[in-house]
C-alpha positions as CSV (number, residue, x, y, z in Angstrom):
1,X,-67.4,0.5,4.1
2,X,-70.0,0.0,6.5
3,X,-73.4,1.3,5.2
4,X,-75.3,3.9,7.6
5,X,-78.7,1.4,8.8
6,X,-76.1,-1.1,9.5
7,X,-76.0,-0.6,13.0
8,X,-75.8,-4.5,14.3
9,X,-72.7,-5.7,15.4
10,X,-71.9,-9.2,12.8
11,X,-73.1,-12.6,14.1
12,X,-71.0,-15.3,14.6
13,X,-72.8,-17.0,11.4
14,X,-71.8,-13.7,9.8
15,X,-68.5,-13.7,11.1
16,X,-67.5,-17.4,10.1
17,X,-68.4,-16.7,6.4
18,X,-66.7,-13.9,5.8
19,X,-63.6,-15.5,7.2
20,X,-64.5,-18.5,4.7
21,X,-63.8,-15.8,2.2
22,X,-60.9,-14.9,3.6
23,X,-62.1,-11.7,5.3
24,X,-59.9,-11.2,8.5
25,X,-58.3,-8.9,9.7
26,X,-54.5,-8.5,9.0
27,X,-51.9,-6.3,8.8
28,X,-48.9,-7.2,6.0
29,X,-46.7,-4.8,8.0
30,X,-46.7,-7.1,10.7
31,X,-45.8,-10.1,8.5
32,X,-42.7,-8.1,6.4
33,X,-41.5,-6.4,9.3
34,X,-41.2,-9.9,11.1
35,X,-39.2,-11.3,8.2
36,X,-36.8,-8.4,7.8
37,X,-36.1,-8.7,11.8
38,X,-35.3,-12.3,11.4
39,X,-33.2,-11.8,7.9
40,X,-31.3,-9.0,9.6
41,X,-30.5,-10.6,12.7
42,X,-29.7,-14.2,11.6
43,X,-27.3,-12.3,9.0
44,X,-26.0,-10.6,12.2
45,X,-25.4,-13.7,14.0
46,X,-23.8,-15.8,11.8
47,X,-21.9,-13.1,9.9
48,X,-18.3,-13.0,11.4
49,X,-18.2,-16.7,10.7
50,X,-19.1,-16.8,7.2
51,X,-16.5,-14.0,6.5
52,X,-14.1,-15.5,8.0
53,X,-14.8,-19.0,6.2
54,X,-16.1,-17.3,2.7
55,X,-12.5,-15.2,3.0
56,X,-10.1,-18.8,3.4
57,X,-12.4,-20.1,0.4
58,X,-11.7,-17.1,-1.3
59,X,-8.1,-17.6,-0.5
60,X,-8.2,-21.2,-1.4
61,X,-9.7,-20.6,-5.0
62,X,-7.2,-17.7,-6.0
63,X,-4.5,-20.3,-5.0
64,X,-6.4,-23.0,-7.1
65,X,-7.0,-20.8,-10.4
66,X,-2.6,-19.4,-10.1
67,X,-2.3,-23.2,-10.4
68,X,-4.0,-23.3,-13.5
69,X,-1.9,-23.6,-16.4
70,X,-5.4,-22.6,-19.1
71,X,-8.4,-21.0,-17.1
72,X,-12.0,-22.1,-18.3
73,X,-15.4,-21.0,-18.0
74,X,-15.9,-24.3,-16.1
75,X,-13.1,-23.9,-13.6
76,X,-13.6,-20.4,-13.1
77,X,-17.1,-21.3,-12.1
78,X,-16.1,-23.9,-9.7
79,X,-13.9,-21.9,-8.3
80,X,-16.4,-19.3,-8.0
81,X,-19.0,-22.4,-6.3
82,X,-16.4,-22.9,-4.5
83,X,-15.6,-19.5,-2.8
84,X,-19.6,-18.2,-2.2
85,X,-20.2,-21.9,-0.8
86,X,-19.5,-20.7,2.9
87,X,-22.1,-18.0,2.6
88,X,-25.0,-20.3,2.1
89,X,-25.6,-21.7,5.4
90,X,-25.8,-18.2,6.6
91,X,-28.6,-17.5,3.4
92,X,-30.3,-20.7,4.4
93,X,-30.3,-19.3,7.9
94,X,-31.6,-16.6,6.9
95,X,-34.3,-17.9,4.3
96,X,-35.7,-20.3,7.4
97,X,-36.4,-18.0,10.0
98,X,-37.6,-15.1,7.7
99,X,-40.2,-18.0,6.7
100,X,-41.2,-19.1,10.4
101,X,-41.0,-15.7,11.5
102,X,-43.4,-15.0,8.5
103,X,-46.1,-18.1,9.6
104,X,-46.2,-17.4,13.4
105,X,-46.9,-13.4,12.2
106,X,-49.8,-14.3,10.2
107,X,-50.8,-17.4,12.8
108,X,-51.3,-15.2,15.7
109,X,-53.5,-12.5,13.6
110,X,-55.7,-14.7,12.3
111,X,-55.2,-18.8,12.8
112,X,-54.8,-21.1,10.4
113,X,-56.9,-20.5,7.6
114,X,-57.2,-21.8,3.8
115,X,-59.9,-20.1,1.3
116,X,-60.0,-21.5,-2.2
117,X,-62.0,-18.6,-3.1
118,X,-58.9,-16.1,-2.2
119,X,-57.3,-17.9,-5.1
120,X,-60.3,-18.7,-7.7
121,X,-59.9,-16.4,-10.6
122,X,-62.6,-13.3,-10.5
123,X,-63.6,-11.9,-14.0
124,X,-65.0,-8.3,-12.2
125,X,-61.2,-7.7,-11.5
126,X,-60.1,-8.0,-15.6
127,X,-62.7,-4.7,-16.2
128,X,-60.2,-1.6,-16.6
129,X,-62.8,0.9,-15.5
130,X,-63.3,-0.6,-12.7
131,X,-60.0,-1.1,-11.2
132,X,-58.5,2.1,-12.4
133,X,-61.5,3.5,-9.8
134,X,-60.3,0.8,-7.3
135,X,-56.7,2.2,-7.5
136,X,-57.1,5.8,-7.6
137,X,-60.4,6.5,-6.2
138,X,-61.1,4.1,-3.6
139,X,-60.0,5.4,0.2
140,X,-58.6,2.1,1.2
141,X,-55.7,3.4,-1.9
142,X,-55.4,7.2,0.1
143,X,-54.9,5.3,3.3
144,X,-52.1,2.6,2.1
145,X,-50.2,5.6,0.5
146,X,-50.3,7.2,3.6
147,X,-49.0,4.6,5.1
148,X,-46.5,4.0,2.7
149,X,-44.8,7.1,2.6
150,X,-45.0,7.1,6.7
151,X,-43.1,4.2,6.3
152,X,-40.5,5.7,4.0
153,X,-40.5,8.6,5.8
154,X,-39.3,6.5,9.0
155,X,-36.5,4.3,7.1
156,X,-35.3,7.6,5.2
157,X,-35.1,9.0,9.3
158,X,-33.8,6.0,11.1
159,X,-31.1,5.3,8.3
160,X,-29.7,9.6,8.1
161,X,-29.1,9.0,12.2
162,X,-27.8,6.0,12.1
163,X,-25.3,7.6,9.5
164,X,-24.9,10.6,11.1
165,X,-24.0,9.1,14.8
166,X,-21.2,7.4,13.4
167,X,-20.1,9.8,11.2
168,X,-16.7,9.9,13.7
169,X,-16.3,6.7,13.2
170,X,-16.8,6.0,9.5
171,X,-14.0,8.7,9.3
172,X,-11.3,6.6,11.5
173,X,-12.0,3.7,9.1
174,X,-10.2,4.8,6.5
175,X,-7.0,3.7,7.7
176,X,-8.5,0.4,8.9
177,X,-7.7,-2.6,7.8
178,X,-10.7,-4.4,5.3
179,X,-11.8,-6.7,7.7
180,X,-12.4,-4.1,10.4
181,X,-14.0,-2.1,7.7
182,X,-16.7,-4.7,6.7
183,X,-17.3,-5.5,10.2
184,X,-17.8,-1.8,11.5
185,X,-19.7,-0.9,8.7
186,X,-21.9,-4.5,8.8
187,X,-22.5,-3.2,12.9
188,X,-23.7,0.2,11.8
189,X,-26.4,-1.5,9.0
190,X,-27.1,-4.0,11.9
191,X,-28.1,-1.1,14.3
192,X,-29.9,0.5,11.7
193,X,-32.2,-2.2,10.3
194,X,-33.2,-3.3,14.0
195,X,-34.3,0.0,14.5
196,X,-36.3,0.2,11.1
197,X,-37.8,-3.2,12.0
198,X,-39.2,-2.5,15.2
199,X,-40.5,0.6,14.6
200,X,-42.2,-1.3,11.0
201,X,-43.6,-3.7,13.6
202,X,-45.2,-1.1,15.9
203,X,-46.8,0.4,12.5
204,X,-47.9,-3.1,11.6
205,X,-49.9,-4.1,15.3
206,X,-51.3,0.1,14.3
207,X,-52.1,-1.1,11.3
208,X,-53.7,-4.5,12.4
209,X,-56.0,-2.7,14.9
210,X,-57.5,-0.3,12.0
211,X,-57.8,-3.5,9.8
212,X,-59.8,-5.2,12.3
213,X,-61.7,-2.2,13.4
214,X,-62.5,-1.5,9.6
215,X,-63.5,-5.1,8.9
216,X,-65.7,-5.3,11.8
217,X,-67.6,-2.1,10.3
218,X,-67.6,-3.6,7.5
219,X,-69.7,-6.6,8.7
220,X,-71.7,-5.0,10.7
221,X,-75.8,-5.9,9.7
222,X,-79.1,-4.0,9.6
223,X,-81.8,-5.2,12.0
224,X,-83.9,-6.3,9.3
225,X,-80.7,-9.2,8.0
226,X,-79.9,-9.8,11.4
227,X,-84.2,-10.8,11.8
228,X,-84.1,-12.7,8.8
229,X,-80.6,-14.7,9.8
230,X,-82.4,-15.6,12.9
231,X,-85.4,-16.6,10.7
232,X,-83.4,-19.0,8.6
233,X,-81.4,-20.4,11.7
234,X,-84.5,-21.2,13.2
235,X,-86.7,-22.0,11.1
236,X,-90.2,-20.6,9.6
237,X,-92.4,-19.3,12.6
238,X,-95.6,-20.7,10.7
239,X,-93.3,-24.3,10.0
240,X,-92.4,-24.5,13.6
241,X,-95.7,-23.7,15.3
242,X,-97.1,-26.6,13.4
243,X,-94.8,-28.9,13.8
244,X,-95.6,-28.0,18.1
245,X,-99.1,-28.7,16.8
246,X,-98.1,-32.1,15.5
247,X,-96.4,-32.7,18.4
248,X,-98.5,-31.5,21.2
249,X,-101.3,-33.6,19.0
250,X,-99.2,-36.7,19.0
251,X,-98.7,-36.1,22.8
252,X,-102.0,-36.3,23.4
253,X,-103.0,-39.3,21.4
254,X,-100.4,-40.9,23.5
255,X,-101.8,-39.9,26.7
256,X,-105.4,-40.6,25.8
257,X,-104.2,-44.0,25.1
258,X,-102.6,-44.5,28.2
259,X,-105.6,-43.5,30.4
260,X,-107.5,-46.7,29.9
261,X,-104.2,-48.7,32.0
262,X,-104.5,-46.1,34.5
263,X,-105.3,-47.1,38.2
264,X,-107.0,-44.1,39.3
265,X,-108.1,-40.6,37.7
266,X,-107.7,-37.9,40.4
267,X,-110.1,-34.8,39.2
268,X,-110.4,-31.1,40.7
269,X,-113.6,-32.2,40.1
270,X,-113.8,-30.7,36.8
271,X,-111.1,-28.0,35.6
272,X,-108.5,-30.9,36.4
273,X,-107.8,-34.5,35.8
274,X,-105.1,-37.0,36.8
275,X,-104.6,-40.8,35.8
276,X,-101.8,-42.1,38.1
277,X,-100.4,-46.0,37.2
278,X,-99.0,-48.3,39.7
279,X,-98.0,-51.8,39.5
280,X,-96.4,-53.0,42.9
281,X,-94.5,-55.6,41.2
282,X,-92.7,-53.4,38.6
283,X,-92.6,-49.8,39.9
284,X,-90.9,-48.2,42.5
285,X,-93.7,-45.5,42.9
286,X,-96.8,-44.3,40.8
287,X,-96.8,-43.0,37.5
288,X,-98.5,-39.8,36.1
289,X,-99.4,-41.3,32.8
290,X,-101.6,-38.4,31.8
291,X,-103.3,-35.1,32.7
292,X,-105.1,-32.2,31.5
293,X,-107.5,-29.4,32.1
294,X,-111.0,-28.7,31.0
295,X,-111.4,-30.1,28.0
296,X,-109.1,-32.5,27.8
297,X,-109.6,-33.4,31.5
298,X,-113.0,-33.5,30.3
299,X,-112.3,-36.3,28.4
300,X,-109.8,-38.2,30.5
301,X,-112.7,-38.5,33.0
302,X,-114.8,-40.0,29.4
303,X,-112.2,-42.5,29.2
304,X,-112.0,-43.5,32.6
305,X,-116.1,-44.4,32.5
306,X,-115.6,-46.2,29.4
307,X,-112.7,-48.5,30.5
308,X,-114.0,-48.5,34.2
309,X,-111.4,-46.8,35.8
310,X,-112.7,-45.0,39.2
311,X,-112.3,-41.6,39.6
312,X,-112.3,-39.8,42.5
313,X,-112.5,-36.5,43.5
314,X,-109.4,-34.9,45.6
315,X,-109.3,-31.4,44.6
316,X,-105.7,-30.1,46.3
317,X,-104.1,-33.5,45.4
318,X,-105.0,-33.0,41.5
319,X,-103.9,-29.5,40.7
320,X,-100.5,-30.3,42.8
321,X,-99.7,-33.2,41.2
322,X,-100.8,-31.3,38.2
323,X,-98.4,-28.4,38.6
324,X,-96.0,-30.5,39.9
325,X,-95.3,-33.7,37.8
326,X,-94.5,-34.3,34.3
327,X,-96.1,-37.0,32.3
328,X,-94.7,-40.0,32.2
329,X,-92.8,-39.1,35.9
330,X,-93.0,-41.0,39.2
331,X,-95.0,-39.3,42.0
332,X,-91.9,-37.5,44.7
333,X,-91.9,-38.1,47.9
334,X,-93.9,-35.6,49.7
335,X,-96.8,-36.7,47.7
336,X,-96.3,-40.5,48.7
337,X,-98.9,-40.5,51.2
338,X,-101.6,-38.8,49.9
339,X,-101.7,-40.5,46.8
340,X,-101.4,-44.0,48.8
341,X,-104.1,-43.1,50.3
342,X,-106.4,-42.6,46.7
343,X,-104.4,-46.3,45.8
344,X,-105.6,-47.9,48.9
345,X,-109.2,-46.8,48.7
346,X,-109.4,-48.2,45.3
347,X,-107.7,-51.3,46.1
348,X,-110.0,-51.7,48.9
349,X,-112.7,-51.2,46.3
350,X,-111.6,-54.0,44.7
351,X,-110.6,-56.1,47.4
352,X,-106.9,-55.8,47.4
353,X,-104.1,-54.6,49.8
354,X,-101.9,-52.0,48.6
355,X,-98.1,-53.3,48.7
């Protein structure tokens, strides 16, 4: 029963351990009334056949035991083996489809599914008080006893007009002979049990839309479970905002050390700073190797006077490439020319040709 501040539908996380429990939702209508359709119709089907052969292996064993000069329980019971043999192909028939019948019914409501703890033994069920209220005052009980005696109701229904419209002909079968009786009679219980089975079918997809329905209920969550789910799928707030600290820390040591290889520092002058790398011989275009504002630009520029790197001052060209480029990212294409012009003016500084 779904409790009134549970208002949140279930999360999948929610959703995937309930059905390691083996809560899903299923209808055992659907799965019985699929095995009595397939019993009744393979008996249908290969009924005239296993008369006929059970009826010459009856034949066959009366001749065998007049034969018999001293009848004993072992040759009666051969014969006996001997004359129900024919119907077990039929039974086995039978037996095979009710059981694939019974796997695809319970397949297509819920998958494939084993849970060990549907079958681990639980001690709360061996406490009489408790399941005496289970059984008689739970409301699941009121609504399976509902829907068993809807169920009866319908068999006790389909089976009085299935009698009663061929009430003419149950009549003209008294002067038929035994084979046409069995036969006429075997139609009649044919009709009637397709008839039950179907309509026990429709109940059963009923039923499986109220399970589902109920189970989702059920499972649904409070906002304050489904805050603390998300909590423990993604971790502490206070553990992941310092492991960003650690990071973004890390980050920056890496820059920092990367500033002294730089070629140039581009600044804003002073909200923004820019170290660009370029090696002719090994790159395809200049590297951002590290950037920051204020502080940290700040001391970028520091590191740039202490290793000698020359800065210059381009104040459009640092808070694009700023905005625009990642660390450790090549310079696009647009910015080509501008920032070949800061590379040659440095190279020319130090008396080399850009490449």
């Amino acid at each position: 029963m779904a409790r009134p501040d549970a208002t949140e539908k279930a999360t999948p996380k929610r959703k995937r351990e309930a059905r390691e429990r083996g809560q899903v939702p299923r209808s055992h209508d659907i799965g019985s009334s699929a095995i009595f359709i397939a019993i009744v119709v393979a008996l249908h089907l290969g009924f005239l056949a296993a008369i006929d052969a059970g009826g010459q292996a009856f034949m066959v064993a009366l001749t065998h035991a007049g034969s018999h000069e001293e009848l004993t329980i072992r040759s009666v019971g051969g014969l006996f083996v001997a004359a129900v043999m024919p119907y077990t192909p039929l039974l086995g028939m039978a037996f095979a489809s009710a059981l694939v019948l019974a796997v695809v019914a319970n397949v297509l409501q819920f998958g494939l599914l084993f849970s060990p703890q549907l079958i681990a033994p639980k001690f709360s069920k061996l406490n009489p008080l408790s399941g005496f209220q289970r059984i008689f005052f739970s409301p699941q009980t009121l609504v399976q006893l509902a829907k068993q005696l809807l169920k009866l109701t319908i068999v006790i229904v389909i089976c009085w007009l299935g009698v009663k419209d061929n009430l003419t002909m149950l009549y003209a079968l008294a002067h038929a002979a035994p084979r046409d009786i069995i036969i006429a009679i075997e139609g009649i219980v044919f009709g009637i049990g397709v008839k039950v089975g179907i309509l026990l079918l429709l109940l059963g997809l009923f039923d499986y839309i109220w399970e589902r329905r109920r189970l989702e209920q059920s499972l649904k969550m409070t906002k304050t479970e489904v805050r603390d789910e998300h909590r423990q799928s993604e971790g502490n707030p206070e553990a992941k905002s310092a492991l960003r600290q650690r990071q973004r820390a890390m980050a920056r040591k890496r820059m920092m050390a990367a500033v002294p290889k730089a070629t140039v520092v581009v600044t804003n002058p002073t909200h923004y700073a820019v170290a660009l790398e370029w090696d002719d011989l090994k790159m395809d275009a200049p590297i951002l190797t590290a950037k920051g504002a204020d502080l940290i630009a700040k001391r970028i520029r520091e590191l740039a006077v202490q290793h000698g790197i020359p800065i210059l001052e381009n104040p459009p060209l640092a808070r694009t490439l700023y905005a625009k480029v990642e660390l450790d990212s090549p310079v696009p294409p647009d910015l080509y020319a501008a920032v070949a012009q800061i590379i040659a003016f440095v190279y020319k500084l130090k008396n080399r040709t850009i490449a």
